[in-house]
Backbone as XML, in Angstrom:
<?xml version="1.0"?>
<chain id="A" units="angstrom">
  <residue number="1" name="UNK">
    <atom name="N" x="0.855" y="-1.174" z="0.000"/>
    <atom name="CA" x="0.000" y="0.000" z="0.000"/>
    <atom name="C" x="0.900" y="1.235" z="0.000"/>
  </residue>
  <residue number="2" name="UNK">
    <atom name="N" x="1.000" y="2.124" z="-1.056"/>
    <atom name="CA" x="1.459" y="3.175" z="-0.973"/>
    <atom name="C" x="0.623" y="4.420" z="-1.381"/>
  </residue>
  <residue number="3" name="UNK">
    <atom name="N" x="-0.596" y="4.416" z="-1.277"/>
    <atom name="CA" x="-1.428" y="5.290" z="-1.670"/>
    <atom name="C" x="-2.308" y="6.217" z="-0.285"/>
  </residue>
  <residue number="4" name="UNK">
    <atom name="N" x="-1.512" y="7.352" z="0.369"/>
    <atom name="CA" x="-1.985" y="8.064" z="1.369"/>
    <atom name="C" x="-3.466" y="8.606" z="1.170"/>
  </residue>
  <residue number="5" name="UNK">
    <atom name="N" x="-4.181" y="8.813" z="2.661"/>
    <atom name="CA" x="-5.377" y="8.904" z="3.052"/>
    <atom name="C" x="-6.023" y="10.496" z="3.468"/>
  </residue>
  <residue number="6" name="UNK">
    <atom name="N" x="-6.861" y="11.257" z="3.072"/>
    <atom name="CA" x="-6.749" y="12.653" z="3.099"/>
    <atom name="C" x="-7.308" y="12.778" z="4.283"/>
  </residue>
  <residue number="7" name="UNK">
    <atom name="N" x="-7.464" y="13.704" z="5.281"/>
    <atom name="CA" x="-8.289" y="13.698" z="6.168"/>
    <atom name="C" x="-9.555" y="13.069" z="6.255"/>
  </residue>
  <residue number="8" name="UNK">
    <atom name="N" x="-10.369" y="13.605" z="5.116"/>
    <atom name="CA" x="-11.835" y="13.123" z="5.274"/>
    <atom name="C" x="-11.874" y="11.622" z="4.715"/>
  </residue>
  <residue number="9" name="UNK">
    <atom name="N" x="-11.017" y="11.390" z="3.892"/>
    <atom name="CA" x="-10.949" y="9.402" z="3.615"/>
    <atom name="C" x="-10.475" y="8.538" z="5.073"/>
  </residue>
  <residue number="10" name="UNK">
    <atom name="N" x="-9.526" y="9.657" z="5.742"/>
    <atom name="CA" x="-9.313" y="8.650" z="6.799"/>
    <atom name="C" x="-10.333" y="8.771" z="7.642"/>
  </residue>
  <residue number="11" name="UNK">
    <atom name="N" x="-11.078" y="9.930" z="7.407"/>
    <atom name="CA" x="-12.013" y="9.977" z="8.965"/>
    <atom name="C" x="-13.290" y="8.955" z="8.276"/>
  </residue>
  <residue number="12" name="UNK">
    <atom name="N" x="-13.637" y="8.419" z="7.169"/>
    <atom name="CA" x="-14.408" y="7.898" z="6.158"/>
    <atom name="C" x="-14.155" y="6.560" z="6.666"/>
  </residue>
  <residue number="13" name="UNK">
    <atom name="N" x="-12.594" y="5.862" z="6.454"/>
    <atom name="CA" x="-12.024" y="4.541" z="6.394"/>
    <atom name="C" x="-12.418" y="4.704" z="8.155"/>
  </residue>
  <residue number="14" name="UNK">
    <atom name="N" x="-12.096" y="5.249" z="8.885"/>
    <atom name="CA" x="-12.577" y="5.007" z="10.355"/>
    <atom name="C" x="-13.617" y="4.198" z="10.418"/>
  </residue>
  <residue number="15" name="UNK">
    <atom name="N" x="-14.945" y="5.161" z="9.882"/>
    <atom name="CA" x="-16.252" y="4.437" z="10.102"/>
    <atom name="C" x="-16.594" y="3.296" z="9.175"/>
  </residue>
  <residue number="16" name="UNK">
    <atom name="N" x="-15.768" y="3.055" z="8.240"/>
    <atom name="CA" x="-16.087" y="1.721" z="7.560"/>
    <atom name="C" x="-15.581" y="0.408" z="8.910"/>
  </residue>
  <residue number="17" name="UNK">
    <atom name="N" x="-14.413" y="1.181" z="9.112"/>
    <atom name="CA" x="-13.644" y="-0.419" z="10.226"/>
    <atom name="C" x="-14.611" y="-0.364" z="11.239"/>
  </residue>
  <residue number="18" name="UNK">
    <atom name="N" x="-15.148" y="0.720" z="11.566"/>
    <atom name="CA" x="-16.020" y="0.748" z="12.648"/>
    <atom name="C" x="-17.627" y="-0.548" z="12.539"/>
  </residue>
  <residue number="19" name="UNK">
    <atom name="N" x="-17.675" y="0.337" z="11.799"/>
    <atom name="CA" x="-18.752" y="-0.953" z="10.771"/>
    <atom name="C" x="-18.719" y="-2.527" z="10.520"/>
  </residue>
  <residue number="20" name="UNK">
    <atom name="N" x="-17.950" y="-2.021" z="9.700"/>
    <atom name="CA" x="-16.964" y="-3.514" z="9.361"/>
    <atom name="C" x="-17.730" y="-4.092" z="7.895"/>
  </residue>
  <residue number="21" name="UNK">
    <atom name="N" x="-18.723" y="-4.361" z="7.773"/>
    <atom name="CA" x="-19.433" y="-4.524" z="6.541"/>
    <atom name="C" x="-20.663" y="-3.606" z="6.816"/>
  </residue>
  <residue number="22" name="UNK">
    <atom name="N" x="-21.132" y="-2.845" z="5.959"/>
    <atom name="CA" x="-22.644" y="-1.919" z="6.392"/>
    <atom name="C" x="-22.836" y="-0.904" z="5.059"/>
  </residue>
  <residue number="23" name="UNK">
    <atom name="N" x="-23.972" y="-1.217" z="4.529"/>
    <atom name="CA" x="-24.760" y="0.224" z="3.580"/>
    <atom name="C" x="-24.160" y="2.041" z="4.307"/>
  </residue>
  <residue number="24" name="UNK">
    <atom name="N" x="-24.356" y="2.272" z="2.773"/>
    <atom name="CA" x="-23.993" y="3.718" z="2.976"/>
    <atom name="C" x="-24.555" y="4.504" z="4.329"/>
  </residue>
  <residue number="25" name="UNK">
    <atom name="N" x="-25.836" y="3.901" z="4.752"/>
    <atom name="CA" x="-26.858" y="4.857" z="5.562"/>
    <atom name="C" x="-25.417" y="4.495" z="6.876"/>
  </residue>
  <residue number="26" name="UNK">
    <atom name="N" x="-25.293" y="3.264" z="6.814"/>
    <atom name="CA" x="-24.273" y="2.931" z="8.018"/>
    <atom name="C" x="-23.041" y="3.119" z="8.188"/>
  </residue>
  <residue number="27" name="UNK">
    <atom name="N" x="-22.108" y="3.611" z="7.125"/>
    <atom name="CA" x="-21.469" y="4.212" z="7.095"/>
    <atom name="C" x="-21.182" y="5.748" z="7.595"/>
  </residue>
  <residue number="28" name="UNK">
    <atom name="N" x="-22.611" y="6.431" z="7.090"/>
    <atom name="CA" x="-22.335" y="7.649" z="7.486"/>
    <atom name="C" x="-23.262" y="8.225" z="9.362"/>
  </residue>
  <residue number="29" name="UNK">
    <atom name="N" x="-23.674" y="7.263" z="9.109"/>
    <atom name="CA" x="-24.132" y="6.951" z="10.833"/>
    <atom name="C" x="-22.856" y="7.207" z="11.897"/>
  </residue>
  <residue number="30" name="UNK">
    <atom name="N" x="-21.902" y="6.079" z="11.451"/>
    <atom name="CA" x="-20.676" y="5.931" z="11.933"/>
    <atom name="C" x="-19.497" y="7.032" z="11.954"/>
  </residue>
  <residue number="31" name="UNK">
    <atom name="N" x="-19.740" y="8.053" z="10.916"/>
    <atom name="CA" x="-18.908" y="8.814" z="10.670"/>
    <atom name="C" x="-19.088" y="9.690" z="11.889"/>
  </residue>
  <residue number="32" name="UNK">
    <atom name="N" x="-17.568" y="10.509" z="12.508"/>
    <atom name="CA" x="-17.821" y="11.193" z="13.776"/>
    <atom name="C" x="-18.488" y="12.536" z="14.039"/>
  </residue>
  <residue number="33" name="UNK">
    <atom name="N" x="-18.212" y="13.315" z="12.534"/>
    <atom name="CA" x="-18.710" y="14.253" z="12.453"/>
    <atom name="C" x="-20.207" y="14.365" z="11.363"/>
  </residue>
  <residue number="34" name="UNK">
    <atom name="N" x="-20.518" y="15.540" z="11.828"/>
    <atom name="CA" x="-21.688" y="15.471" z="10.587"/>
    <atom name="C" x="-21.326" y="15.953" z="9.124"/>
  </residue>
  <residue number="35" name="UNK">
    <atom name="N" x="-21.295" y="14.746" z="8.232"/>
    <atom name="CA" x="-21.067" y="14.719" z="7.154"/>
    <atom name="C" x="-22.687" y="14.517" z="6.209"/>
  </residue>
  <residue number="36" name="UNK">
    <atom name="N" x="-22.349" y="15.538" z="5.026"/>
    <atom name="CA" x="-23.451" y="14.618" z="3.894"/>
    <atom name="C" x="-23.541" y="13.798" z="3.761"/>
  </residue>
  <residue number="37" name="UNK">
    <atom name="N" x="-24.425" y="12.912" z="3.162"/>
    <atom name="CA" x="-24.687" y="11.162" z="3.063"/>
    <atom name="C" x="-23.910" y="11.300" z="1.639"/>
  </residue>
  <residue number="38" name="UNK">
    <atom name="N" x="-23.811" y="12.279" z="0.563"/>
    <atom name="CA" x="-23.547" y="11.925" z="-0.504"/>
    <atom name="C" x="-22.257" y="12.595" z="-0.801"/>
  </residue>
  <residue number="39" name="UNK">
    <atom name="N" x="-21.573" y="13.437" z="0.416"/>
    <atom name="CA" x="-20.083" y="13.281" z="0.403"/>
    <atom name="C" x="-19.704" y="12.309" z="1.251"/>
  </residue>
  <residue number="40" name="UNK">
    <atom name="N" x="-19.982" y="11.223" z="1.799"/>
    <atom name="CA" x="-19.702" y="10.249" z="2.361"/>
    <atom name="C" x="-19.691" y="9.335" z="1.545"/>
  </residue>
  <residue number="41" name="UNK">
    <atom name="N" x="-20.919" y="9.213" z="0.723"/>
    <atom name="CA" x="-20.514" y="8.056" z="-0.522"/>
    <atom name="C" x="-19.572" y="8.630" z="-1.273"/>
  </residue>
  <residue number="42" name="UNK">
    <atom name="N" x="-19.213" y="9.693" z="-1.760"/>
    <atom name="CA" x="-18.516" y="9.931" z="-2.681"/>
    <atom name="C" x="-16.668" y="9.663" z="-2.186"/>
  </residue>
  <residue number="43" name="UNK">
    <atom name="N" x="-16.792" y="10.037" z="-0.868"/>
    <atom name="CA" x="-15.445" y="9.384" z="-0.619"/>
    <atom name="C" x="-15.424" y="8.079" z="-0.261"/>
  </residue>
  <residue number="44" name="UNK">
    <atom name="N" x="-16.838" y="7.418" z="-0.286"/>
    <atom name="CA" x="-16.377" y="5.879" z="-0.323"/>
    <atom name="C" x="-16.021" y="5.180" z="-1.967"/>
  </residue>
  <residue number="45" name="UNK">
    <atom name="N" x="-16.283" y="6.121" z="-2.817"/>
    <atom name="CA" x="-15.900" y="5.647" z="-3.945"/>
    <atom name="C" x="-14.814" y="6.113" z="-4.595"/>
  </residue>
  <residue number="46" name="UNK">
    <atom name="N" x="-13.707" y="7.294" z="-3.575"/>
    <atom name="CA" x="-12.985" y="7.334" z="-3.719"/>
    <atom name="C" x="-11.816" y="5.649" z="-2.891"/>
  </residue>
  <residue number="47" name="UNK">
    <atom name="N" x="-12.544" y="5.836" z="-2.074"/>
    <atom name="CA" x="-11.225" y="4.724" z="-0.693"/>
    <atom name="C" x="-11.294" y="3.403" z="-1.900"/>
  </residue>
  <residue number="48" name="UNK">
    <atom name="N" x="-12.726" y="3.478" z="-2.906"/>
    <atom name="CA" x="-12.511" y="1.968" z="-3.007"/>
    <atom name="C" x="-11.500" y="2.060" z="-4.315"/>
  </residue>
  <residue number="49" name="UNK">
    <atom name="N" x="-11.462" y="3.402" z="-5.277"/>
    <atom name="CA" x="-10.468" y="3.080" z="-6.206"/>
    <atom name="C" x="-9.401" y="3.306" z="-6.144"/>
  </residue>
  <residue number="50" name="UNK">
    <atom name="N" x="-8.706" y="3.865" z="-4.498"/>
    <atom name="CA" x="-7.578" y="3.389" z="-4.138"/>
    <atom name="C" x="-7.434" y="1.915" z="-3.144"/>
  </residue>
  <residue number="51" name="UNK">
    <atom name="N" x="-8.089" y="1.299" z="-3.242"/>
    <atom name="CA" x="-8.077" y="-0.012" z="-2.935"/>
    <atom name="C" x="-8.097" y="0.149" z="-1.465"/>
  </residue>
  <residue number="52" name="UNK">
    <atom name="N" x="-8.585" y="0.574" z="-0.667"/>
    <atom name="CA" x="-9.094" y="0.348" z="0.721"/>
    <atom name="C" x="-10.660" y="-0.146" z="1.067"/>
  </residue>
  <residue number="53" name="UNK">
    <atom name="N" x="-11.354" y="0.086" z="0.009"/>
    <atom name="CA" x="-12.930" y="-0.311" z="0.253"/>
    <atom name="C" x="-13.430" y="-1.410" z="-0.671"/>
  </residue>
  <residue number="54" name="UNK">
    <atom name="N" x="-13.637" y="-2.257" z="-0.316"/>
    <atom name="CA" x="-14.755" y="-3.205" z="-1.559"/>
    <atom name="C" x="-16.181" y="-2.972" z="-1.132"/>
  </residue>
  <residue number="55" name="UNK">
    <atom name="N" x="-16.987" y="-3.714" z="-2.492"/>
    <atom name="CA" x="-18.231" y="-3.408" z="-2.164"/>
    <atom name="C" x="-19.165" y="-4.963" z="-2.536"/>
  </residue>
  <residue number="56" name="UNK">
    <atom name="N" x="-20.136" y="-5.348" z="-2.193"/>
    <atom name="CA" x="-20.842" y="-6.418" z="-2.868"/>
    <atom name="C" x="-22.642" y="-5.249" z="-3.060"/>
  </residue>
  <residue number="57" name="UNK">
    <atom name="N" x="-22.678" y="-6.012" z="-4.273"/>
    <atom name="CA" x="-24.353" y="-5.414" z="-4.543"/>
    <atom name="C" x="-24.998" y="-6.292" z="-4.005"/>
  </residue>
  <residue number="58" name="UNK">
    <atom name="N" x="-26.641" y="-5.857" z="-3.433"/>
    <atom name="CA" x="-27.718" y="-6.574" z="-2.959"/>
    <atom name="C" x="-28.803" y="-5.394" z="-3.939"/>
  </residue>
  <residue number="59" name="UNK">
    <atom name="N" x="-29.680" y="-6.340" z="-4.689"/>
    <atom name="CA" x="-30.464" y="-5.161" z="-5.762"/>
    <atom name="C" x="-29.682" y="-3.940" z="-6.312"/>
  </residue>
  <residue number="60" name="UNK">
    <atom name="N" x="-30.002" y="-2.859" z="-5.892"/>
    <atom name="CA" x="-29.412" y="-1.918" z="-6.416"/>
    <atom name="C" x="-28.967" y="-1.152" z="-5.370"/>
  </residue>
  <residue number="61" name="UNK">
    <atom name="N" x="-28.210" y="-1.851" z="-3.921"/>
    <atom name="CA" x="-27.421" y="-1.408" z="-2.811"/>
    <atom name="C" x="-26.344" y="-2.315" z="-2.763"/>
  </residue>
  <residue number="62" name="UNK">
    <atom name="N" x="-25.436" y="-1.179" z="-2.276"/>
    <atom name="CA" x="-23.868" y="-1.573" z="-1.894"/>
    <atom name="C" x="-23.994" y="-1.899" z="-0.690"/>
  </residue>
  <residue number="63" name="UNK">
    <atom name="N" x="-23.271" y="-3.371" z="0.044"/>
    <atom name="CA" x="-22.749" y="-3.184" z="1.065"/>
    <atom name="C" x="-21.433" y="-3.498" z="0.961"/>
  </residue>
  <residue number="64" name="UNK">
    <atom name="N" x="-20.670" y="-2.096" z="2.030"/>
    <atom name="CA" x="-19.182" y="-2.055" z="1.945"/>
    <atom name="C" x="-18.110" y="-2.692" z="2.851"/>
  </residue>
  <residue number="65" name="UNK">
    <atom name="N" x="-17.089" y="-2.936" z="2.641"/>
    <atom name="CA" x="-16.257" y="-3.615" z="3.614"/>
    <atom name="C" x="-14.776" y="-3.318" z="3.621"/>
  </residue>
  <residue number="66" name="UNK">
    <atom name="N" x="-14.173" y="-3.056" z="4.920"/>
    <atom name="CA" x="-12.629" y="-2.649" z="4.732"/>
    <atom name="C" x="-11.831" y="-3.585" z="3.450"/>
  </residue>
  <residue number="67" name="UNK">
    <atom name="N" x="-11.082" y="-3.647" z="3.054"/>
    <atom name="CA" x="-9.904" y="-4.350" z="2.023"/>
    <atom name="C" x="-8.891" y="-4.242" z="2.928"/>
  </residue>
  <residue number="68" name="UNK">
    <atom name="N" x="-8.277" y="-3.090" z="4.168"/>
    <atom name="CA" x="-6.900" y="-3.805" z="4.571"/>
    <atom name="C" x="-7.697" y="-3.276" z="6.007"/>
  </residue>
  <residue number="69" name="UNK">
    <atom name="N" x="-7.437" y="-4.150" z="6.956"/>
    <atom name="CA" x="-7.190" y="-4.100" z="8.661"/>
    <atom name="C" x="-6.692" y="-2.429" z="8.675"/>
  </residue>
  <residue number="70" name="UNK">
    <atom name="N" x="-7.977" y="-2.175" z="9.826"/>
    <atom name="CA" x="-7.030" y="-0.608" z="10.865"/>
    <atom name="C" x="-5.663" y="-0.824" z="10.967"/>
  </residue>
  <residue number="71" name="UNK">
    <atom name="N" x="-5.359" y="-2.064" z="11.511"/>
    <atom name="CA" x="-3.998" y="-2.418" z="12.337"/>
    <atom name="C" x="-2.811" y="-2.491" z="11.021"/>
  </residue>
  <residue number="72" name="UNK">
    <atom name="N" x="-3.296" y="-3.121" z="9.705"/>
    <atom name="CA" x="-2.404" y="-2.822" z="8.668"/>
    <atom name="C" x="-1.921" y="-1.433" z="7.688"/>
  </residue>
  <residue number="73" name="UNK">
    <atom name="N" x="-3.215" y="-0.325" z="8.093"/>
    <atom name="CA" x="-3.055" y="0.955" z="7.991"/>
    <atom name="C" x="-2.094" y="1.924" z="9.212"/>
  </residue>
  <residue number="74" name="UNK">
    <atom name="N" x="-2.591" y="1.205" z="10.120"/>
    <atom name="CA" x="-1.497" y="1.829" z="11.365"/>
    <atom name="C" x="-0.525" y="1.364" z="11.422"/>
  </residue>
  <residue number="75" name="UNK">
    <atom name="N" x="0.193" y="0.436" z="10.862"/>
    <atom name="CA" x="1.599" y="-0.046" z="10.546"/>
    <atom name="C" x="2.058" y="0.364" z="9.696"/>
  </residue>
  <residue number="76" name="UNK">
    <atom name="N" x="1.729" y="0.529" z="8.421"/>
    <atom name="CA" x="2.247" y="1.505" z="7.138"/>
    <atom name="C" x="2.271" y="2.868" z="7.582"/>
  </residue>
  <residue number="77" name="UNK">
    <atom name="N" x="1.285" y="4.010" z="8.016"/>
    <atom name="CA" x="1.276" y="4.981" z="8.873"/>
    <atom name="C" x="2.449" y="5.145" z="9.958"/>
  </residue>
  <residue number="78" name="UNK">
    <atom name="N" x="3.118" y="4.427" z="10.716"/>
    <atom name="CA" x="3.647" y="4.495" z="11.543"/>
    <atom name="C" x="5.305" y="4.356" z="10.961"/>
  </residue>
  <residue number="79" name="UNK">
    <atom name="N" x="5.342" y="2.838" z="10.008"/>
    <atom name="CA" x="6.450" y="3.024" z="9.252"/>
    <atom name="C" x="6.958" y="4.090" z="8.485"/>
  </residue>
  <residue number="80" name="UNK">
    <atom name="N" x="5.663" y="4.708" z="7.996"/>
    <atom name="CA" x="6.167" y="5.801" z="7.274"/>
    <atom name="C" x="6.947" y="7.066" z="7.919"/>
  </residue>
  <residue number="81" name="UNK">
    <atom name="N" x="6.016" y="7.142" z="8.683"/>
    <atom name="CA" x="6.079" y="8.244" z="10.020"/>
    <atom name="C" x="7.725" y="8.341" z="10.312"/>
  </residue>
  <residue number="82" name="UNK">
    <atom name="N" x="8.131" y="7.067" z="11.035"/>
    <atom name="CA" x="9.405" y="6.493" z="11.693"/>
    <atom name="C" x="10.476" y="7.146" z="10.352"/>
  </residue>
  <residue number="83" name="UNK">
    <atom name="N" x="10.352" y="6.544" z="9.005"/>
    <atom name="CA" x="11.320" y="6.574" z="7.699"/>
    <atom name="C" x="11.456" y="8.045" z="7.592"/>
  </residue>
  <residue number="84" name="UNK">
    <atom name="N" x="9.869" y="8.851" z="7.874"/>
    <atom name="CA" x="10.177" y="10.361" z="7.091"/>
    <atom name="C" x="10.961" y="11.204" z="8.005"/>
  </residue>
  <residue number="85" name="UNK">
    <atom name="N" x="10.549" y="10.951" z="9.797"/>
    <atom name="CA" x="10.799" y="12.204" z="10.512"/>
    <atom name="C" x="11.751" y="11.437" z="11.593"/>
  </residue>
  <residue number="86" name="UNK">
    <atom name="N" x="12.220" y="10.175" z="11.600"/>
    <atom name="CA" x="13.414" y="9.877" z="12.902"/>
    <atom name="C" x="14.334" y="8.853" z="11.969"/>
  </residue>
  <residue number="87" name="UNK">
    <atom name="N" x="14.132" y="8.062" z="11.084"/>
    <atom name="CA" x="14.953" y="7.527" z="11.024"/>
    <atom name="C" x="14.918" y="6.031" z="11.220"/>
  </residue>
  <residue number="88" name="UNK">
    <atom name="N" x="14.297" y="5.775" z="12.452"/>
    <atom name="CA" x="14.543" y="4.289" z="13.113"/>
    <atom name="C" x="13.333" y="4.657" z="14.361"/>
  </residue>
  <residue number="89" name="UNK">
    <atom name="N" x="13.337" y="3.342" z="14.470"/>
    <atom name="CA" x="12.306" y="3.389" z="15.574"/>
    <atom name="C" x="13.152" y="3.739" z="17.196"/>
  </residue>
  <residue number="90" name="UNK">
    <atom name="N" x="14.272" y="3.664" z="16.804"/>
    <atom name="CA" x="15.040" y="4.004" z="18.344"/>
    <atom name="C" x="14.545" y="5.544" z="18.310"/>
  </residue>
  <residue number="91" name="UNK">
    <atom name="N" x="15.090" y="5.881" z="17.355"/>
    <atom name="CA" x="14.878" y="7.724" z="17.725"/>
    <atom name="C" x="13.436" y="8.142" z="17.956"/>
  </residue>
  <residue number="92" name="UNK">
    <atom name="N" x="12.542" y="7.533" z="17.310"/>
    <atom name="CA" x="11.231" y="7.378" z="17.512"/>
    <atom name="C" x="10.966" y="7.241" z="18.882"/>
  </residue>
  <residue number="93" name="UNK">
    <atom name="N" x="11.287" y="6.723" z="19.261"/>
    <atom name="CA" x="10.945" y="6.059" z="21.056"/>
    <atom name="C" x="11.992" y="7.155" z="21.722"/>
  </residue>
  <residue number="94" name="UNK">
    <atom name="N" x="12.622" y="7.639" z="21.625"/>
    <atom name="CA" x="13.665" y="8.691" z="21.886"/>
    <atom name="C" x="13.097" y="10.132" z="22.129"/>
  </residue>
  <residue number="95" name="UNK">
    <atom name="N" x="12.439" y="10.177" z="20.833"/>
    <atom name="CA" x="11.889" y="11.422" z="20.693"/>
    <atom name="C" x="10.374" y="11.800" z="21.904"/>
  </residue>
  <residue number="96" name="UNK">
    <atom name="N" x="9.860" y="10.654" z="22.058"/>
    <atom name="CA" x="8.572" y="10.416" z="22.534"/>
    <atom name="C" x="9.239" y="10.442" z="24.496"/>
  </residue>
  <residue number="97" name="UNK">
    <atom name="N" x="10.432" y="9.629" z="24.378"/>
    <atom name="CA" x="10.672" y="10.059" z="26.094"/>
    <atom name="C" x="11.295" y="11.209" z="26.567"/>
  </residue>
  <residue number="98" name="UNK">
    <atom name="N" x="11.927" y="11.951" z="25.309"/>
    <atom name="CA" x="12.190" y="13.319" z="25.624"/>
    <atom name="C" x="11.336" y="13.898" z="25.720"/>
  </residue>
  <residue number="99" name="UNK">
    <atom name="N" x="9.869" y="14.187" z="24.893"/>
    <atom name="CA" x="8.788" y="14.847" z="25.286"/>
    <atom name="C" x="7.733" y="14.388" z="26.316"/>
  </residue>
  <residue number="100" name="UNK">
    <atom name="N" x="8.154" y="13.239" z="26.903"/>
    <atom name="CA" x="7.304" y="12.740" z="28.132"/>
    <atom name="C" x="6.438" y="12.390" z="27.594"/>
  </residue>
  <residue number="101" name="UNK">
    <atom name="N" x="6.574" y="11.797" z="26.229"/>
    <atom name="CA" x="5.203" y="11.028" z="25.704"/>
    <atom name="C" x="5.176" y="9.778" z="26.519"/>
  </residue>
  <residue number="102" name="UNK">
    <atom name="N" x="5.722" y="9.234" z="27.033"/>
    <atom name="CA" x="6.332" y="8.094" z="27.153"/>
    <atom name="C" x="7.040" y="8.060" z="28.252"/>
  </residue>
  <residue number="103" name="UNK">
    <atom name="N" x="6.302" y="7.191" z="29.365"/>
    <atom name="CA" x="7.081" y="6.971" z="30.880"/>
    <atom name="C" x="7.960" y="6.086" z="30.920"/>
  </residue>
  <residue number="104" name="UNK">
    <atom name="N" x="8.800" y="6.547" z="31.706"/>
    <atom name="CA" x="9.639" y="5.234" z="32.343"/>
    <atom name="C" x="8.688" y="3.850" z="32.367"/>
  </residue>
  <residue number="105" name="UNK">
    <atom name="N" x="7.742" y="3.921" z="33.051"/>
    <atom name="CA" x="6.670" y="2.677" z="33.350"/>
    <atom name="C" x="6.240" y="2.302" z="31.855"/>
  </residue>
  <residue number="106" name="UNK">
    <atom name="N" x="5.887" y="3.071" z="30.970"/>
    <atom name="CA" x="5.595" y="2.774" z="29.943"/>
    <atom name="C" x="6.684" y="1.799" z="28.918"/>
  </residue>
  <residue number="107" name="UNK">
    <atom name="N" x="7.722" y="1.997" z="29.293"/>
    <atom name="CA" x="9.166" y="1.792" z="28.454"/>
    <atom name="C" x="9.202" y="0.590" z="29.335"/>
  </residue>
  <residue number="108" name="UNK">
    <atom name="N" x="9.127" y="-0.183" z="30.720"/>
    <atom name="CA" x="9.254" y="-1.409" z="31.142"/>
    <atom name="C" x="8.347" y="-2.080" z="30.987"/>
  </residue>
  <residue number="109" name="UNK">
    <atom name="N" x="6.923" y="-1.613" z="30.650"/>
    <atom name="CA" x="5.912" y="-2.430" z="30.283"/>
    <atom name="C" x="6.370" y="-2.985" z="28.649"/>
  </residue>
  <residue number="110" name="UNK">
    <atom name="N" x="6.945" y="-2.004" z="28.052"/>
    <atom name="CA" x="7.232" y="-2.326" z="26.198"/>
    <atom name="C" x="8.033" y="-3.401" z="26.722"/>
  </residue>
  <residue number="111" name="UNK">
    <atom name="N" x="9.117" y="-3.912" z="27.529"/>
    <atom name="CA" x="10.610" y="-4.189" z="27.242"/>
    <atom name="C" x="9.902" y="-5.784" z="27.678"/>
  </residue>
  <residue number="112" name="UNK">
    <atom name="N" x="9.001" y="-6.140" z="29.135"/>
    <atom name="CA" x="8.179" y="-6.923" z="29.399"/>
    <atom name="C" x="7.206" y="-7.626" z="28.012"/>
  </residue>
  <residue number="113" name="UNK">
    <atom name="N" x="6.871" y="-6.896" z="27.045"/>
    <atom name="CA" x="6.052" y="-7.624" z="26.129"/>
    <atom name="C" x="7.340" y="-8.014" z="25.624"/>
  </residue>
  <residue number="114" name="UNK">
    <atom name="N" x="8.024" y="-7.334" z="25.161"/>
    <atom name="CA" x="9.157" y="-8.511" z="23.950"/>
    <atom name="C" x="10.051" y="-8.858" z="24.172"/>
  </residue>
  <residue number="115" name="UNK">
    <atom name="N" x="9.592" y="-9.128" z="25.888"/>
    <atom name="CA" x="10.924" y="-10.345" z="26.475"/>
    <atom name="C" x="9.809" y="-12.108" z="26.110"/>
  </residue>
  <residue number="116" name="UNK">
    <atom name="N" x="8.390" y="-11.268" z="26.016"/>
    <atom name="CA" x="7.467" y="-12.911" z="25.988"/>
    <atom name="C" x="7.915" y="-13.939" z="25.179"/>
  </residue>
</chain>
């Protein structure tokens, strides 16, 4: 996946994962803010011809469904993140305990998961 997400596609792709499979009406139900129903479809027919959305017909309704996992968008997102603005994930984690993003407690709980 190398095709980035604009604000309103990501806030769009939100309420699809939220969903998970669901008609337009449910889509834009889901959406956080108040959006049009028919700029909501229209950026669902953007997400799907960058390959984040599929669709199946029932009569003459779509129901839609993610194409990649939140969790596989937040890994590309994050890789990218890491490549454009630190470098490595050390400086990444570096950067985050210099600004107190990130506790001491937080940093022995990380070191505890990937000793498992």
């Amino acid at each position: 996946m190398n095709k980035e997400l604009t604000k309103a596609e990501e806030q769009v792709m939100q309420a699809v994962w939220k969903v998970g499979q669901g008609f337009a009406s449910d889509i834009v139900a889901a959406v956080e803010s108040e959006v049009a129903y028919n700029t909501v479809l229209t950026v669902v027919r953007i997400l799907e011809q960058k390959g984040f959305v599929g669709h199946e017909t029932f009569n003459r309704a779509n129901r839609y469904y993610p194409l990649i996992t939140r969790e596989e968008y937040m890994h590309h997102q994050l890789g990218r993140l890491t490549k454009s603005y630190f470098g490595s994930a050390r400086a990444l984690v570096s950067f985050l305990v210099d600004n107190k993003d990130v506790t001491l407690d937080d940093l022995e709980a990380i070191t505890k998961e990937l000793e498992k």
